[in-house]
Residue frames as a rotation matrix with the C-alpha (Angstrom) as fourth column:
UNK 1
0.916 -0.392 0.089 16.05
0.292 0.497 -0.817 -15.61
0.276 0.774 0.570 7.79
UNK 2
0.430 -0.903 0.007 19.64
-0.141 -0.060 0.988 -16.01
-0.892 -0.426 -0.153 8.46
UNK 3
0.900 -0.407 -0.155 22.46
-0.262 -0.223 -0.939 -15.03
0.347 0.886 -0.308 5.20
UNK 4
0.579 -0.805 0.131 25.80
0.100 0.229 0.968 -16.65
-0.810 -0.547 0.213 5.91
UNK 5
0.996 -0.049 -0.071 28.21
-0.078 -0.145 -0.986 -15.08
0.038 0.988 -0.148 3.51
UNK 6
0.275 -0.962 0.002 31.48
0.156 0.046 0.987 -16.40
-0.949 -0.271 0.163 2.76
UNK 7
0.292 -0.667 -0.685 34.39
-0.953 -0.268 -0.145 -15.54
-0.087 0.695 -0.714 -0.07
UNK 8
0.554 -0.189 0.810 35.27
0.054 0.980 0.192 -18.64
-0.830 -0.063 0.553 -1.78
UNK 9
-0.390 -0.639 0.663 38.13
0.827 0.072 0.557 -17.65
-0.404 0.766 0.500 -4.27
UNK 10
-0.965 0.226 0.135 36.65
-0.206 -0.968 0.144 -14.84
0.163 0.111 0.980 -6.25
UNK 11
-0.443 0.882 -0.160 33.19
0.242 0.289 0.926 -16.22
0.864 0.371 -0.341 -5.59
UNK 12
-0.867 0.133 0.480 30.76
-0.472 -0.530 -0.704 -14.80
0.161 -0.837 0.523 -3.26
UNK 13
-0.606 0.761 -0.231 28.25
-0.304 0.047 0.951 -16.94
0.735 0.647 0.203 -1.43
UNK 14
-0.709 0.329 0.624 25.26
-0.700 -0.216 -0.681 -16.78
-0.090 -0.919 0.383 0.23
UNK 15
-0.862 0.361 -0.356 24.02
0.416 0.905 -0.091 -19.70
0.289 -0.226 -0.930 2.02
UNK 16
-0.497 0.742 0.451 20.19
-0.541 -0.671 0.508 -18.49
0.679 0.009 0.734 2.88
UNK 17
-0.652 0.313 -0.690 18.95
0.535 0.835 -0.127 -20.85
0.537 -0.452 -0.712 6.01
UNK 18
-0.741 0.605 -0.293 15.16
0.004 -0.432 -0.902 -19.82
-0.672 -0.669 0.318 7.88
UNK 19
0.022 0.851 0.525 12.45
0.984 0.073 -0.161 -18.09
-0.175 0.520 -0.836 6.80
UNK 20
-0.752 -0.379 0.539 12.08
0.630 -0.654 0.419 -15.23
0.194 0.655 0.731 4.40
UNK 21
0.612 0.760 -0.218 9.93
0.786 -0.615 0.061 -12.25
-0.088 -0.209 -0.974 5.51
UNK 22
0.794 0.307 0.525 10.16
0.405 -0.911 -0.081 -8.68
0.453 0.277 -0.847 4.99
UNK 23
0.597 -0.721 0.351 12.47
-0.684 -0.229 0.693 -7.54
-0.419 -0.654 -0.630 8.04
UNK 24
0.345 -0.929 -0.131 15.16
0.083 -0.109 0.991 -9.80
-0.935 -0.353 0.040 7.25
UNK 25
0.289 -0.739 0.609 15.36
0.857 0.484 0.180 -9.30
-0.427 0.469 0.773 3.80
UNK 26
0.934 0.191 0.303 15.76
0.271 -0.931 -0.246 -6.22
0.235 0.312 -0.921 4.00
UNK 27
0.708 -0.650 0.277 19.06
-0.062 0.333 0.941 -7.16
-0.703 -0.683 0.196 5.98
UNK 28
0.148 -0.678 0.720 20.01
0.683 0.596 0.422 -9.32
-0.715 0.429 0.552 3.58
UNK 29
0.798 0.009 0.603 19.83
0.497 -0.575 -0.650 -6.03
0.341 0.818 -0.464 0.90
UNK 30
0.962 -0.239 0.131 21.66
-0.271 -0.891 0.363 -4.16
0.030 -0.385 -0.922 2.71
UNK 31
0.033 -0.906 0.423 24.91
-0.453 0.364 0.814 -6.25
-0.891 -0.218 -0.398 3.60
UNK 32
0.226 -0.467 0.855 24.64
0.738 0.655 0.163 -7.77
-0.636 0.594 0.493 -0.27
UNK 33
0.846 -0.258 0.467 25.37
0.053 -0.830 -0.555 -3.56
0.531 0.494 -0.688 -1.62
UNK 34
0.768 -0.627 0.135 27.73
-0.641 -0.742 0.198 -3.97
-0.024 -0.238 -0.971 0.16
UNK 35
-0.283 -0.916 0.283 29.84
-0.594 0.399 0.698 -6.91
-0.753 0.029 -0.658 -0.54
UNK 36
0.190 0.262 0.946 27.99
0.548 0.771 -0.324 -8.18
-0.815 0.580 0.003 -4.02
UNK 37
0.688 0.169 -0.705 28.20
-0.152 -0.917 -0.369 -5.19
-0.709 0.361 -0.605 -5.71
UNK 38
0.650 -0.246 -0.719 30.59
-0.749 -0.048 -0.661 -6.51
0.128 0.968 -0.216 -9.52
UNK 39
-0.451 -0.785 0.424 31.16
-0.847 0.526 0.074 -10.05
-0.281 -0.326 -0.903 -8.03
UNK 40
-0.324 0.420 -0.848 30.29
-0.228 0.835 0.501 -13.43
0.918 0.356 -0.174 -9.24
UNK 41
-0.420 0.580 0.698 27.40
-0.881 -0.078 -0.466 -14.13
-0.216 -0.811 0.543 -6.48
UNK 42
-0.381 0.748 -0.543 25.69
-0.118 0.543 0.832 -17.49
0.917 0.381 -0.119 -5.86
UNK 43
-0.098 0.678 0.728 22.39
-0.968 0.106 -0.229 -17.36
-0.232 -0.727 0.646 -3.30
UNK 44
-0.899 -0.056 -0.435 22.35
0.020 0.986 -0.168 -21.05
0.438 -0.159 -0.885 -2.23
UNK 45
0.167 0.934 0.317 18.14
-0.893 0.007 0.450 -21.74
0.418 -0.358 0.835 -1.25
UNK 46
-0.665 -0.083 -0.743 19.30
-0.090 0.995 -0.030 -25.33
0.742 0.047 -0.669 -0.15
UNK 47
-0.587 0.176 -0.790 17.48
0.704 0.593 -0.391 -24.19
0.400 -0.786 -0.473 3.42
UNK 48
-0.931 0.255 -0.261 15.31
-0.148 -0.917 -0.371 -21.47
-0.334 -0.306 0.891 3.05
UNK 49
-0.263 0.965 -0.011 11.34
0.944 0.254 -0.210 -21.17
-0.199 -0.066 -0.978 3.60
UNK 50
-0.856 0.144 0.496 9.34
0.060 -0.926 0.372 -18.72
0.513 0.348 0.784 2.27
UNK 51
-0.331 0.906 -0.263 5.88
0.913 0.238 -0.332 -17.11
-0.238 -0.350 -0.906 3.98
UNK 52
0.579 0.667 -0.470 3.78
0.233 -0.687 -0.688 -15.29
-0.782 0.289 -0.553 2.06
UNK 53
0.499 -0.319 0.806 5.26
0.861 0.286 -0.420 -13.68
-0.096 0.904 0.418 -1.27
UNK 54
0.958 -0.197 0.210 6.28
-0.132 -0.948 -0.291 -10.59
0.256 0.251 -0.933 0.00
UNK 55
0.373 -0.902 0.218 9.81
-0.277 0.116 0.954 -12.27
-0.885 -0.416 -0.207 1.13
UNK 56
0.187 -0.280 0.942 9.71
0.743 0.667 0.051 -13.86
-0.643 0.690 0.333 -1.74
UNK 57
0.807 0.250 0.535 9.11
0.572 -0.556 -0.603 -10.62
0.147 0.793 -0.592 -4.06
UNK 58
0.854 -0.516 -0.068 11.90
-0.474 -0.824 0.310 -8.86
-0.216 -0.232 -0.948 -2.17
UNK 59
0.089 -0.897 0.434 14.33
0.002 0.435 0.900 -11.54
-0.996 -0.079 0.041 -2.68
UNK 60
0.653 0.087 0.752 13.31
0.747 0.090 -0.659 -11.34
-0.125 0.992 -0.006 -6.60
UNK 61
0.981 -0.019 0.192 13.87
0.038 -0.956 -0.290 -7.95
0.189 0.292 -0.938 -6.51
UNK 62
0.359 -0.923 0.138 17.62
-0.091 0.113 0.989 -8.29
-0.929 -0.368 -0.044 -4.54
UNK 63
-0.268 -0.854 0.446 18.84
0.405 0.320 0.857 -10.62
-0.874 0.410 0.260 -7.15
UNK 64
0.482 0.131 0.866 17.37
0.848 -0.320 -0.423 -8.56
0.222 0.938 -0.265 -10.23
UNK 65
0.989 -0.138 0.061 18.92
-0.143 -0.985 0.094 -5.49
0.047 -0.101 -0.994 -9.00
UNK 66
-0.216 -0.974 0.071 22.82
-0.434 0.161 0.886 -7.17
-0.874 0.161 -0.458 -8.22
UNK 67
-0.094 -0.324 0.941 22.34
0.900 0.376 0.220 -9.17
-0.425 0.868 0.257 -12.08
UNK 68
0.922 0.175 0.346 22.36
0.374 -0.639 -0.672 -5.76
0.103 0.749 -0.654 -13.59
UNK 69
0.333 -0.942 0.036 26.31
-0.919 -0.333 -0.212 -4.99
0.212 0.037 -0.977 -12.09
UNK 70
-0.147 -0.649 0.747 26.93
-0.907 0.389 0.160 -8.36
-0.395 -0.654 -0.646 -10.89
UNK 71
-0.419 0.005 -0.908 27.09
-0.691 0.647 0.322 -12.27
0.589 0.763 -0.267 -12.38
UNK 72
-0.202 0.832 0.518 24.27
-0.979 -0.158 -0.127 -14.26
-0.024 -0.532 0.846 -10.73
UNK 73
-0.427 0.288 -0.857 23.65
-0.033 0.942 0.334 -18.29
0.904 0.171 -0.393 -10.46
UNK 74
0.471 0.633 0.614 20.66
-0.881 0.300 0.367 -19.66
0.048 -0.714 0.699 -7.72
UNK 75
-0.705 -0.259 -0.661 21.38
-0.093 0.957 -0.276 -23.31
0.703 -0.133 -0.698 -6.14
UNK 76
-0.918 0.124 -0.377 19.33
0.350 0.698 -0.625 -25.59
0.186 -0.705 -0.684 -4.54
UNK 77
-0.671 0.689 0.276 16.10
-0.720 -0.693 -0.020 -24.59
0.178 -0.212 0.961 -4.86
UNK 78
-0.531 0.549 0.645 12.98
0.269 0.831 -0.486 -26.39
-0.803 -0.084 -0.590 -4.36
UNK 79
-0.316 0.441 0.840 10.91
0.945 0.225 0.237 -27.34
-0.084 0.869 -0.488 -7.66
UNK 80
0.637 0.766 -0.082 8.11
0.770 -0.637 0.037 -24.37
-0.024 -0.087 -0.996 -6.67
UNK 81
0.569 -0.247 -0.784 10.58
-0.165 -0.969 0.186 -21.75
-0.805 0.024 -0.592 -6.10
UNK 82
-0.545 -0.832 0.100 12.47
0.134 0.032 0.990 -22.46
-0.827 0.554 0.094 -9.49
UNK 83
-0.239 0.557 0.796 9.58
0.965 0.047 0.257 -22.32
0.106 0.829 -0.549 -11.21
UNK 84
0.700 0.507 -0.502 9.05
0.572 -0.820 -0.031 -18.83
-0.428 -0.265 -0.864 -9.79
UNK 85
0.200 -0.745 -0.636 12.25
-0.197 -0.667 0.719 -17.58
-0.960 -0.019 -0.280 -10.32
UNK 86
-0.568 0.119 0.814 12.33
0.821 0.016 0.571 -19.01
0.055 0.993 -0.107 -14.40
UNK 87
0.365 0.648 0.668 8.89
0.868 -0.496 0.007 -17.17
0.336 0.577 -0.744 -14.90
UNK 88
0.216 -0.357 -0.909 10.69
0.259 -0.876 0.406 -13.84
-0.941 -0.324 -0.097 -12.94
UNK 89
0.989 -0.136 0.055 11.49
-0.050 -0.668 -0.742 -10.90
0.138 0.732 -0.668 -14.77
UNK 90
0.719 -0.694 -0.030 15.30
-0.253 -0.302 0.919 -11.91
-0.647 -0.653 -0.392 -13.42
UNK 91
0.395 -0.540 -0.743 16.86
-0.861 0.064 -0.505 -12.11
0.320 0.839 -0.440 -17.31
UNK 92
0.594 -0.495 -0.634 19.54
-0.115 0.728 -0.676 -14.60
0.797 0.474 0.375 -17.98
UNK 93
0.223 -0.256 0.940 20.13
-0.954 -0.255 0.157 -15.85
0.199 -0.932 -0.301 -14.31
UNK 94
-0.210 -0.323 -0.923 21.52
-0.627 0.769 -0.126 -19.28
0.750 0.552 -0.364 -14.21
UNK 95
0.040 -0.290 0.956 19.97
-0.994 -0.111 0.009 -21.88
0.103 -0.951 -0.293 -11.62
UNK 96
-0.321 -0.869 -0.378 21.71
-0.815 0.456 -0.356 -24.71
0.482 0.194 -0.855 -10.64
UNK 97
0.303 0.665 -0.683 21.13
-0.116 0.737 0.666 -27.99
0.946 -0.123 0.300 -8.88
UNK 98
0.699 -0.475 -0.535 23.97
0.700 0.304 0.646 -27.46
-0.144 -0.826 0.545 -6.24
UNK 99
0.756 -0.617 -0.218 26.53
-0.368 -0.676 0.638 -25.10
-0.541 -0.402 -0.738 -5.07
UNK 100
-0.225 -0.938 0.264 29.31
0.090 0.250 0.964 -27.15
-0.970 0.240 0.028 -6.82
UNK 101
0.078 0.458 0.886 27.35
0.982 0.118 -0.147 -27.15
-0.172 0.881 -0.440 -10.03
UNK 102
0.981 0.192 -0.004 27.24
0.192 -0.980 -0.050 -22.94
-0.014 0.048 -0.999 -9.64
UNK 103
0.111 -0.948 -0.298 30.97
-0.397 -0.317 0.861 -22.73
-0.911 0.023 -0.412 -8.66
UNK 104
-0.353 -0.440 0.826 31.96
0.653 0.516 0.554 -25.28
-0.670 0.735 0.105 -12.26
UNK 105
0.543 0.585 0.602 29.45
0.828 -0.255 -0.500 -22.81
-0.139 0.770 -0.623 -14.27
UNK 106
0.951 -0.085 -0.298 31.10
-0.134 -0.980 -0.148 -19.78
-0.279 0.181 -0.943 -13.33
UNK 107
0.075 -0.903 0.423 34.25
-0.026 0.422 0.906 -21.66
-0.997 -0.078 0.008 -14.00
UNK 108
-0.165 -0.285 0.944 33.56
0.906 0.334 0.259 -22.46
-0.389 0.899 0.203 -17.65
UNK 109
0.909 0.305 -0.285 33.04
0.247 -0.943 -0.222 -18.47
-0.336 0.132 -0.933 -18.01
UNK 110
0.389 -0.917 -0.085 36.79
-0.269 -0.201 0.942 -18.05
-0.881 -0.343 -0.325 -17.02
């Protein structure tokens, strides 16, 4: 899995493109403590694959751990992974249909 993160105004976001396994998201933990850490954050899935559930469980875990300092919206999932990430333990995480849809939500916060 490959994490392209860019700064878009005060928004931070990561585009997620590959496949999810263990080794890189362990990457992706590492480099989002260090630039997600009390920022409005959206993880775009528009091109990410998942194999097996342990990529998947670690990416749960990521975004439950930044929605406890940080403001969270998903985009672009596919059906199956939105239905995972509803039934998650990942509280009052907002997910969207599209990256512009996430950027307008965090807008009507403002």
């Amino acid at each position: 899995m490959q994490a392209q993160i860019t700064k878009e105004d005060d928004i931070i976001i990561i585009r997620l493109h590959g496949i999810s396994d263990v080794e890189s998201v362990a990457d992706l933990d590492q480099a989002c403590k260090k630039y997600c850490l009390q920022k409005k954050v959206i993880f775009n899935l528009a091109d990410l694959n998942f194999v097996g559930s342990s990529g998947l469980d670690k990416l749960i875990g990521i975004i439950s751990t930044l929605s406890h300092t940080s403001q969270i919206k998903i985009c672009s999932a596919r059906k199956e992974f939105q239905r995972i990430f509803a039934t998650s333990l990942l509280g009052p995480i907002e997910i969207c249909e599209n990256e512009a849809k996430a950027k307008e939500t965090f807008q009507d916060i403002n």
